[in-house]
C-alpha positions in Angstrom: 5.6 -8.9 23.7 5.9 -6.8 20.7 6.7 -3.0 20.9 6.6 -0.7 18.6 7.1 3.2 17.8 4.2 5.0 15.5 5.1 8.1 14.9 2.0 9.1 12.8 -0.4 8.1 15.8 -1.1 11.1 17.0 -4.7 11.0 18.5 -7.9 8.8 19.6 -8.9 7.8 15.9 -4.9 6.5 15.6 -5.5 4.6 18.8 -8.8 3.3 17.5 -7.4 2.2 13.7 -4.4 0.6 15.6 -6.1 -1.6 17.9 -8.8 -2.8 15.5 -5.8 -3.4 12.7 -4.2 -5.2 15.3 -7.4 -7.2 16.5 -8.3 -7.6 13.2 -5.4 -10.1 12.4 -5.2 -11.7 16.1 -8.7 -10.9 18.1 -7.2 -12.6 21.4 -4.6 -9.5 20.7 -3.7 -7.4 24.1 -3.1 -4.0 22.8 -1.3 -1.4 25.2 -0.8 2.0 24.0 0.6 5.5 25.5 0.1 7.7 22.6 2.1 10.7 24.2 5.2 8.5 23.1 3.5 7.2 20.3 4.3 3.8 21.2 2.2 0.5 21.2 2.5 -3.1 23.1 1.3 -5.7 21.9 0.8 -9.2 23.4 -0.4 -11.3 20.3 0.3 -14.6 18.7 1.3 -12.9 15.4 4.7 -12.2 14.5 5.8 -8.6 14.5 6.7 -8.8 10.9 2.8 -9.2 10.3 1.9 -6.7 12.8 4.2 -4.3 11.0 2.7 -5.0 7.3 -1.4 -4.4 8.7 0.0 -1.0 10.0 1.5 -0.2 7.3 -1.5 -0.8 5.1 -3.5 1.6 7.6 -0.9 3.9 6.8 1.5 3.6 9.6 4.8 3.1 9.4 5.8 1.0 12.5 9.5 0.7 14.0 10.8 -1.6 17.0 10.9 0.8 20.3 14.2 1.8 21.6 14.8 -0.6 24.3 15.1 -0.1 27.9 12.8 3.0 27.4 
């Protein structure tokens, strides 16, 4: 499980660029996300360095998620 803080998602066309970037590199990808805390889960068979790099290409910039939150 990868997760991951986007700040710059900030509404449904964020959530719909993220899960088809995401997708788009794994399409057996599970994407979970709660964009109130701007954070995404992802269950995919990429690494999260990979992940990271696509996003960043859509124009997010992608950090790990504090832990135990």
């Amino acid at each position: 499980m990868i997760e991951l803080t986007l700040p710059t998602m900030t509404c449904g066309h964020c959530v719909k660029t993220v899960t088809q970037t995401v997708q788009s590199l794994d399409a057996g990808a599970t994407v979970d996300i709660d964009l109130a805390l701007h954070r995404v889960r992802i269950e995919s068979s990429r690494t999260a360095s990979e992940i990271k790099s696509a996003l960043a290409e859509q124009g997010y910039e992608a950090a790990p998620a504090p832990s135990g939150a």
